[in-house]
C-alpha positions in Angstrom: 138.7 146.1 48.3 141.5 143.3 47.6 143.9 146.2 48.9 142.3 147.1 51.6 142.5 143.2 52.9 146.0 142.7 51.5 147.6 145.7 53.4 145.6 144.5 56.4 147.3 141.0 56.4 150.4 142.0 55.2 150.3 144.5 58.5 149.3 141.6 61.0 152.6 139.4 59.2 154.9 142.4 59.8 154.0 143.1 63.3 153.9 139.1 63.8 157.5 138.6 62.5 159.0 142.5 63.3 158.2 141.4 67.1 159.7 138.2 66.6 162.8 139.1 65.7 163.1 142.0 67.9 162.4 139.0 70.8 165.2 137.0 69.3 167.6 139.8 68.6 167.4 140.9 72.5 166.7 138.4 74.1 169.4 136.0 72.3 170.2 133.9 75.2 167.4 133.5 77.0 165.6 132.0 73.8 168.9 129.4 73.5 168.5 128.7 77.0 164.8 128.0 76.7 165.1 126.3 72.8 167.9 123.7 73.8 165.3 122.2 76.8 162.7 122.6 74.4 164.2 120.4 71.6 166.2 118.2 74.2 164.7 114.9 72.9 165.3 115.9 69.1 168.3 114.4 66.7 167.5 117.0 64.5 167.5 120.6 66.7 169.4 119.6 70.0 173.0 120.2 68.5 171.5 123.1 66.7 169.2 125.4 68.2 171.8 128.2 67.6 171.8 127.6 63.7 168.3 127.2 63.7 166.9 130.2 65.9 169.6 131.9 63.8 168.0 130.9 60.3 164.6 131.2 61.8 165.4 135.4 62.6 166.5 135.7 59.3 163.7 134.8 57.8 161.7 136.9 60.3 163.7 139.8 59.4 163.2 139.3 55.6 159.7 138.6 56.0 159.3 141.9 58.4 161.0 144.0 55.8 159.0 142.9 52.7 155.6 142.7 54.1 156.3 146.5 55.2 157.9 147.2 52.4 154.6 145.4 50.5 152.3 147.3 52.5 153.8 150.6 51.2 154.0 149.4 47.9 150.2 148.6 47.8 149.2 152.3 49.3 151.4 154.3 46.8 150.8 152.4 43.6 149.0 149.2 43.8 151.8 147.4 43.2 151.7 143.6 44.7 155.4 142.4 44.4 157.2 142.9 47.6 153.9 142.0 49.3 153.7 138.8 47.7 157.4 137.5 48.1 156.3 138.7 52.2 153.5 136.5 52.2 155.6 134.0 50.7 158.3 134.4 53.2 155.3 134.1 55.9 154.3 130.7 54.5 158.1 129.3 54.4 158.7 130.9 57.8 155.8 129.4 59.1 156.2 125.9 58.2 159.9 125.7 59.2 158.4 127.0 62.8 155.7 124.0 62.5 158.3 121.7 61.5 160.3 122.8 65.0 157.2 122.2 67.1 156.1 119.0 65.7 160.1 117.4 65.9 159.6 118.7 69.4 155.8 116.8 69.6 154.6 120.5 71.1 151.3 120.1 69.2 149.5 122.9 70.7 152.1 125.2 69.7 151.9 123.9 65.9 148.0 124.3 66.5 148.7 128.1 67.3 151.4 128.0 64.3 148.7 126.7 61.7 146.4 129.9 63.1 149.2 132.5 61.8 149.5 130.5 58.2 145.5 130.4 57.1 146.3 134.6 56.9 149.7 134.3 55.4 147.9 131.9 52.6 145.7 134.0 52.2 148.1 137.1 51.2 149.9 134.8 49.0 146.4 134.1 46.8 145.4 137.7 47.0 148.9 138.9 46.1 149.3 136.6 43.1 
């Protein structure tokens, strides 16, 4: 049963964090573009929203591959490793993004940030 809900969360953090770095990786520019007016009235992020959307796809990319990779891992032998350090991934990635919005005061999109982390906490207890 554990499995079944694992595999299901770890599938909703892939396709969360796959999309979002297929956004970021094509759509490179317009994301800067958008970021730098976003996180205009930060010291932190105005001199750096390329660095941080940079560090932020990386993460999304690492996360992606290892809840996937998790998912597989769970289906063919159980195991919980790579699904685990996903989830993990999820809950760092997460609160760097909640970090961004609340610098930037955007409080309803750290609301909608804290929705995506109650499932990646989740994995990480069920994974452990």
């Amino acid at each position: 049963m554990t499995n079944t809900a694992s595999i299901l969360v770890l599938l909703f953090l892939a396709v969360t964090f796959v999309q979002s770095a297929y956004d970021k990786i094509f759509g490179w520019q317009g994301n800067i573009d958008w970021l730098k007016g976003h996180f205009a009235n930060t010291s932190l992020l105005k001199n750096n929203v390329p660095l941080a959307l940079g560090t932020i796809l990386i993460l999304e990319l690492i996360t992606g591959v290892l809840t996937l990779v998790g998912c597989v891992e769970l289906l063919i032998n159980g195991g919980r490793t790579f699904g685990f350090y996903g989830a993990v991934f999820s809950c760092i990635t997460l609160i760097l993004l909640l970090l961004g919005q609340r610098l930037a005061k955007d409080y309803d999109g750290a609301r909608t940030i804290a929705i995506y982390f109650v499932p990646a906490v989740l994995a990480v207890f069920w994974l452990s």
